[in-house]
Every structure is written in C-alpha cells, then in structure tokens.
C-alpha positions as a printed NumPy array, in Angstrom:
array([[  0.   ,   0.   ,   0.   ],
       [  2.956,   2.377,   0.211],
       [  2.763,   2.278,  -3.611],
       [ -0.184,   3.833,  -3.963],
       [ -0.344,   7.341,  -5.134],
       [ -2.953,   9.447,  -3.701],
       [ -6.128,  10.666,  -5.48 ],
       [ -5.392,  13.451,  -7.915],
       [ -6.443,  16.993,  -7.025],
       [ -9.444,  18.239,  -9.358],
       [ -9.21 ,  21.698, -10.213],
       [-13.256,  22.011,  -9.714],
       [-14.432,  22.61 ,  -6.626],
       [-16.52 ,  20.376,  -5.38 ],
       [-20.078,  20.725,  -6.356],
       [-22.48 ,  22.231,  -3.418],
       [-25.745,  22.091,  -5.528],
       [-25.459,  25.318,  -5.516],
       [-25.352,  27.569,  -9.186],
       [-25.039,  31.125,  -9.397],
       [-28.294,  33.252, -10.525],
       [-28.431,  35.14 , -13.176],
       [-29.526,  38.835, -13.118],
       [-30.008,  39.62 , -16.915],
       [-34.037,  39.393, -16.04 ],
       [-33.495,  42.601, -13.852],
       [-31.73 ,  44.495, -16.749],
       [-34.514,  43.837, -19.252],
       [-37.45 ,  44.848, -17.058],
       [-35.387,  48.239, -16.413],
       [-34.685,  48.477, -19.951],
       [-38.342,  47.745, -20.513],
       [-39.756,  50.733, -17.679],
       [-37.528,  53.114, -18.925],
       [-38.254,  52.949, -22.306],
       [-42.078,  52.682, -21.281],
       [-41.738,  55.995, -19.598],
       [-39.905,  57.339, -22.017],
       [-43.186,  57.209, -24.688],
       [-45.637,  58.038, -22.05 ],
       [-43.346,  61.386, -21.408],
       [-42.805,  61.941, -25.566],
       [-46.981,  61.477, -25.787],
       [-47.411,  63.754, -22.897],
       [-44.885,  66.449, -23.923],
       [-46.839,  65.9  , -27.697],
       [-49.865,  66.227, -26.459],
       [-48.824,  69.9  , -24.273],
       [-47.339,  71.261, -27.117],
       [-50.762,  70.948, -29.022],
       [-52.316,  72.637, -26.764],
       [-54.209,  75.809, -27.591],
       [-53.093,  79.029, -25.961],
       [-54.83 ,  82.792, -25.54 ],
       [-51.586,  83.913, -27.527],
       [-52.303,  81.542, -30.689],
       [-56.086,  82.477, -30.673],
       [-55.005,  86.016, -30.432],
       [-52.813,  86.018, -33.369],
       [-54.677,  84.275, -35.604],
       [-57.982,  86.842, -34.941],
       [-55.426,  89.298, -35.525],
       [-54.372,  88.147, -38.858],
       [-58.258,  87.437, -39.777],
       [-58.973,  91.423, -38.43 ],
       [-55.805,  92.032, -41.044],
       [-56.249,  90.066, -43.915],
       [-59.704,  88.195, -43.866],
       [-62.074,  88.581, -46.678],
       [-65.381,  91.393, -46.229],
       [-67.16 ,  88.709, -48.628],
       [-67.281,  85.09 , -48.052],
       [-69.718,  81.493, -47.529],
       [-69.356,  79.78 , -44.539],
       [-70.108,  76.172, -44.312],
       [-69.609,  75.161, -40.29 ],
       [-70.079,  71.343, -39.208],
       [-70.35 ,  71.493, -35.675],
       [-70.009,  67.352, -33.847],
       [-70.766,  67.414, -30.063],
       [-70.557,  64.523, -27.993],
       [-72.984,  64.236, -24.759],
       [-70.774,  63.6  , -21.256],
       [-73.345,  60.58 , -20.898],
       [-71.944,  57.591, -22.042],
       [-73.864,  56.013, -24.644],
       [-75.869,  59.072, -26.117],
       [-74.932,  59.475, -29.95 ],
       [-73.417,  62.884, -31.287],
       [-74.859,  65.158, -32.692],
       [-73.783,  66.69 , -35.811],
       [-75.283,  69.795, -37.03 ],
       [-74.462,  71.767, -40.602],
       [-74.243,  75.61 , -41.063],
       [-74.279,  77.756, -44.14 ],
       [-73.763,  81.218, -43.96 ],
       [-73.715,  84.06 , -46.424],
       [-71.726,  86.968, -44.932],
       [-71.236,  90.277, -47.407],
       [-69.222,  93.449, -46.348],
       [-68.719,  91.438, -43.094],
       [-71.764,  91.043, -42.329],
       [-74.139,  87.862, -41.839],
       [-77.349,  88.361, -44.6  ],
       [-78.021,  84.464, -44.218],
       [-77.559,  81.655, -42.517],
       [-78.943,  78.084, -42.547],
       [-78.866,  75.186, -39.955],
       [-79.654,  71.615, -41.279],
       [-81.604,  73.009, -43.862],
       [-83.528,  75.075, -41.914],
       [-83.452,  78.867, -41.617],
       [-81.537,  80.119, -38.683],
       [-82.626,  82.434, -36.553],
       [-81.509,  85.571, -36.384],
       [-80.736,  86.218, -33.106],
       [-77.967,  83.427, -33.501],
       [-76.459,  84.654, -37.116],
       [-73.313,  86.449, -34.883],
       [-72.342,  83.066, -33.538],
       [-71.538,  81.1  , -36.44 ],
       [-69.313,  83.659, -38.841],
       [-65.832,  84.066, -38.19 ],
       [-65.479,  86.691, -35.226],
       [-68.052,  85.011, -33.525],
       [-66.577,  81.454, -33.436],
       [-63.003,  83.114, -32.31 ],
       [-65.808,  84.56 , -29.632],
       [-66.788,  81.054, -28.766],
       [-63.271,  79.103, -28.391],
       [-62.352,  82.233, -26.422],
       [-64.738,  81.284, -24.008],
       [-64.368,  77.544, -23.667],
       [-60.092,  78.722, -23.197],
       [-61.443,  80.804, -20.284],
       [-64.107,  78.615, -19.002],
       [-61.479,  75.621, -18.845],
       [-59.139,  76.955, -17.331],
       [-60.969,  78.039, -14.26 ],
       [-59.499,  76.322, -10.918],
       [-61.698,  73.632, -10.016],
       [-62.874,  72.604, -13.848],
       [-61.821,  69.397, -15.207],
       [-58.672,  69.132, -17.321],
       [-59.35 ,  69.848, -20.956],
       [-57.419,  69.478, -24.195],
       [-57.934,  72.309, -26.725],
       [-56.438,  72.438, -30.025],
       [-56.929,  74.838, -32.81 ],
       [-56.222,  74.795, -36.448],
       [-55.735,  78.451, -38.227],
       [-54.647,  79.268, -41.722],
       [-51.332,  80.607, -41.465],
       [-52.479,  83.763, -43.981],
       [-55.464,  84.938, -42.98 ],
       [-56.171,  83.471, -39.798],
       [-58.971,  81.869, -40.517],
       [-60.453,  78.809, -38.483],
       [-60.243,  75.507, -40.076],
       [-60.721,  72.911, -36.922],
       [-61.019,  72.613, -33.824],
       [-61.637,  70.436, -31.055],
       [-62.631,  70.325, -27.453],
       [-61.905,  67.029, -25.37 ],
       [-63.411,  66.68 , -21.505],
       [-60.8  ,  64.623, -19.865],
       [-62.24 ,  61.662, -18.269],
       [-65.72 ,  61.569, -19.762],
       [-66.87 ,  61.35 , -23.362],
       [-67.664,  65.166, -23.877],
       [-66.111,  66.514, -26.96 ],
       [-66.872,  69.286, -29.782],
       [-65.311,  69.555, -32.584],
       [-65.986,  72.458, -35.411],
       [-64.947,  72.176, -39.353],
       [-64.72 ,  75.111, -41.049],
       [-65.025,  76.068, -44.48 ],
       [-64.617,  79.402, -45.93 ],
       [-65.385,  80.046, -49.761],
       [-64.172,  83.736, -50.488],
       [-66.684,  85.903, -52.769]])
C-alpha cells in the first residue's frame, strides 16, 4: 500500500448544488420601464405642445382682423358629444352668407336660422366662442381639458377645432369652411 499514489487533485471545486443566478431578467425589465416611460413622457410632452393658448387664438384673430375677406360662404359642421356615455353625437351643418362682413343668411340643417344666432356662427363670432371655452377651462376647479386649434397661417382663418373633456366622453369639434366671394 505504500505504492499507492494518492487521489489526484481536481481543479473544480466540489459541487455544493449550488449555481449562481443570473440577473439579466433585472436588466430587461429596467430596460423595458424606462423605455415605457420614455413614450408616455414623448406622448405627454406631444400632447402639451398641441395645446391651444390665448396667444395663438389672439394672433390668428389678428391676422383674420388684417387680412380676412369682407365677402365670403361659410359652411360650419359642428359634432358634439354628450358627457353621458352612450348618447350618440350630434352633428349639425351651417351655411352662412356673410357680405361686407356682415351675416345676410344663414342656414342650420336646412332650416333657416334664426336671427338672433347669425353672430355666432361667422368668423369673429366662433373666435368669440373658443375664447370662451379657453377661459371657461381653465378656471381652478374645472376638469382638465385638451384644446387644439387649427388656423390658416395667412389669414387666420379657423379651419378645426376640437374640445376634449378629460375623463368623460364630452367633446366638440368644429370644421370650417370658408369660400371667399
């Protein structure tokens, strides 16, 4: 027995059972938040920067007080959207006639409108309108709207707008189009 050699040394250590865990799963859901936030902020920041301001409804009356036509048809399609979930919108059609900037005749749904409501519907008085919904929004206490307008760059004209209620289904949206005479 003095002959025999002793067991050779294994470079492993011996096995506990024991392997180490890999973290790569902890990388990927980080990866995976971050870049989640990331598109909520970029939507967000998007969605801010659309946002309608006094200043932009300003400037664009200002260009249609400069440059807007004395003669022109209006055709206004007005969508609104109950805050009661489930009711249908309604959609209602305007066609005005205004000469030497003034309404001479306007029609809703085919229907002579009256005119006690002419004003509303030409162009000062729907820059009258989304000037009221800006100030009516942004009361303290009111729930958080999103406002967006849509002017032509020249004359400062109206061409869309919309009105969203945060949180319910109440919106309004106006498409406007202006024929010049």
């Amino acid at each position: 027995m003095a002959n025999e050699s002793p067991p050779a040394a294994s470079s492993k250590p011996p096995a506990t059972g024991l392997r180490k865990k890999s973290r790569t799963w902890i990388w990927i859901f980080g990866a995976l938040f971050l870049l989640g936030s990331l598109a909520v902020l970029i939507n967000y920041g998007y969605n801010l920067q659309q946002q309608l301001t006094p200043a932009e409804l300003q400037a664009a009356r200002q260009r249609w007080d400069q440059h807007g036509p004395a003669n022109y048809d209006l055709r206004v399609q007005i969508r609104r959207h109950s805050p009661a979930p489930g009711d249908p919108a309604v959609i209602d059609n305007y066609s005005l006639q205004i000469r030497d900037g003034k309404v001479t005749n306007a029609v809703m749904n085919d229907a002579v409108l009256e005119r006690r409501y002419w004003d509303e519907f030409d162009m000062p008085g729907l820059f009258d309108s989304i000037d009221e919904f800006l100030r009516r929004d942004r009361k303290p206490g009111q729930p958080q709207t999103f406002l967006k307008g849509t002017f032509d760059r020249r004359d400062g004209r109206l061409l869309k707008f919309i009105r969203r209620v945060r949180g319910s289904t109440e919106r309004l949206e106006i498409v406007v189009v202006l024929e010049k005479r």
